[in-house]
TORSE-482038 format. One record per residue (C-alpha): x, y, z. Coordinates in steps of 0.02 Angstrom, whole numbers, plus 50000, padded with zeros to 5 digits. Layout:
N
XYZ ...
# end
This chain:
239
499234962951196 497964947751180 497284937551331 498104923951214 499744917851309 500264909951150 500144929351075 501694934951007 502184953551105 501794967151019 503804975051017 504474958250914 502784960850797 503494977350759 505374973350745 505034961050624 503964970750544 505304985950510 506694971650457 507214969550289 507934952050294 506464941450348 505444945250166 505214931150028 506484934049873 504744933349758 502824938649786 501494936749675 499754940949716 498244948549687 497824963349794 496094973049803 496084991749845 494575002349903 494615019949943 493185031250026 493035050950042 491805061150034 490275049650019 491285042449870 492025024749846 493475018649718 493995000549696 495474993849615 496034976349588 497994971949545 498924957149499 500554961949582 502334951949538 504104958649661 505694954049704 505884966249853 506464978949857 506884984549687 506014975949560 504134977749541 502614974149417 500834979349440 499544975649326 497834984749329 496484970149324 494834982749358 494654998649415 492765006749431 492005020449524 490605013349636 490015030749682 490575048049648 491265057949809 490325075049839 491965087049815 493555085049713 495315080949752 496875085649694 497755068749708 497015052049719 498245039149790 497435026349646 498145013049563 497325016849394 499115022349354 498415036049259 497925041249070 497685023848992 499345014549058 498664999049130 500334993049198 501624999249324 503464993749298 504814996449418 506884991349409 508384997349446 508165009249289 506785017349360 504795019049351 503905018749193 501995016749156 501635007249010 500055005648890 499814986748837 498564990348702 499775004748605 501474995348667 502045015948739 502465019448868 503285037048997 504585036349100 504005045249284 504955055649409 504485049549560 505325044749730 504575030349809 504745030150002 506275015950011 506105006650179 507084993050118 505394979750117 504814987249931 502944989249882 501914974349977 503094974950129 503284994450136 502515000050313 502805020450260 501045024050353 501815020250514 503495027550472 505315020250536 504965023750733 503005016050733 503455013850947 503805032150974 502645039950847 500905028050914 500295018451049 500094999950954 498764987151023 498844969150973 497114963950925 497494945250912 497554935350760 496494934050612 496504923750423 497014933950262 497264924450096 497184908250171 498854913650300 498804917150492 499204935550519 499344945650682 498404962650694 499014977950750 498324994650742 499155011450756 498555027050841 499555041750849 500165050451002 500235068551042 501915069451011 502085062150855 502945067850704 501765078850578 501365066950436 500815055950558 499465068350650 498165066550544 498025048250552 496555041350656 497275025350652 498095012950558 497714993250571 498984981450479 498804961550478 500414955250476 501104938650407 501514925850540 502944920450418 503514933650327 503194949050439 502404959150310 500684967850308 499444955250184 498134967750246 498074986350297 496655000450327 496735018250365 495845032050406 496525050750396 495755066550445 495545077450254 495895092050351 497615090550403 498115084550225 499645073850141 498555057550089 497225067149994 497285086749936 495545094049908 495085106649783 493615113549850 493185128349959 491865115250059 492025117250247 492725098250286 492485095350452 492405079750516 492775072650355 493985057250320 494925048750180 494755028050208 495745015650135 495914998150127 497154986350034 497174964950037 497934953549959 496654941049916 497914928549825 499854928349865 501244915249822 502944916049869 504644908549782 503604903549620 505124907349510 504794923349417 505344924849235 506374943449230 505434948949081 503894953649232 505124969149265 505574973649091 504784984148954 504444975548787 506144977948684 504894985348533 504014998748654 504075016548622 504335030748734 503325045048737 503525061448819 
# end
């Protein structure tokens, strides 16, 4: 908890931050993503348009490689969205990746972790009981895309549950308004897995996967057309 008596307490930070009825109907934003392993670094920048907690568009605006890591991965959590599809669509059909240069696009089988709070509000890091599974600190309040937020990090405890034990910690800025994180960083132990899979035979000690995620731009309510969530009526599926 801050020294600031005007600081919220840390348990209401955290209940509103697990509740699915304080979120905006729209978001639109644009979010920058950085990732670092291995004496690698990866950035990503996405325009992002949602009506939580269904509907979903993310648009690849850059993607580069500012240095290759030392040791390959299996999986990179990376929002180059893979093969040439620049843009990530997501409704209550399903997920599909689509190419905007060919007009193709595949259909994907994946679950996304449903909290009820949809991509930008989604707290899976800290799972569904953050007050069991870490000891929280409030570390007081700080700007992020021109909005107030309140900043919590995440350590786990001994006793917490397995895909959390790898985690060094996990620091979220929350919206004062909205109660969802408009900035989040974490770092996780390579070792003990589930963010990042290596595919290397390298001893890995000490090493750790970092990333970071902000929303340097974000709107709310703007009045989103629905064709943001829809594929292009001429747009071909491919296997």
């Amino acid at each position: 908890m801050s020294a600031d008596g005007d600081a919220l307490p840390t348990n209401e930070i955290i209940e509103q931050l697990l509740a699915t009825d304080n979120l905006p109907e729209e978001i639109h934003g644009v979010q920058r993503k950085a990732q670092e392993f291995g004496g690698g670094r990866m950035e990503t920048r996405l325009e992002i348009w949602e009506r939580p907690p269904v509907e979903l568009r993310k648009e690849v605006v850059s993607a580069k490689t500012v240095r290759d890591p030392n040791f390959e991965v299996m999986n990179i959590p990376t929002d180059t969205l893979g093969g040439d599809s620049d843009v990530l669509i997501k409704n209550e059909g399903g997920i599909a990746l689509y190419d905007s240069e060919t007009n193709r696009y595949h259909e994907i089988e994946f679950e996304t972790p449903d909290d009820g709070r949809g991509y930008i509000g989604g707290v899976t890091l800290i799972g569904s009981s953050p007050k069991t599974d870490f000891d929280v600190t409030y570390d007081g309040t700080d700007a992020v895309a021109g909005r107030e937020t309140h900043v919590l990090t995440f350590r786990p405890t001994e006793d917490a549950d397995v895909p959390h034990r790898g985690i060094d910690f996990v620091t979220l800025w929350v919206d004062g308004t909205y109660w969802f994180p408009l900035k989040r960083e974490v770092v996780h132990d390579i070792r003990e897995g589930g963010l990042l899979e290596p595919n290397t035979d390298t001893d890995l000690q000490d090493e750790t996967y970092f990333q970071t995620e902000k929303l340097e731009e974000v709107e709310f309510n703007t009045g989103m057309e629905d064709f943001r969530f829809r594929l292009p009526e001429d747009s071909e599926r491919v296997e």
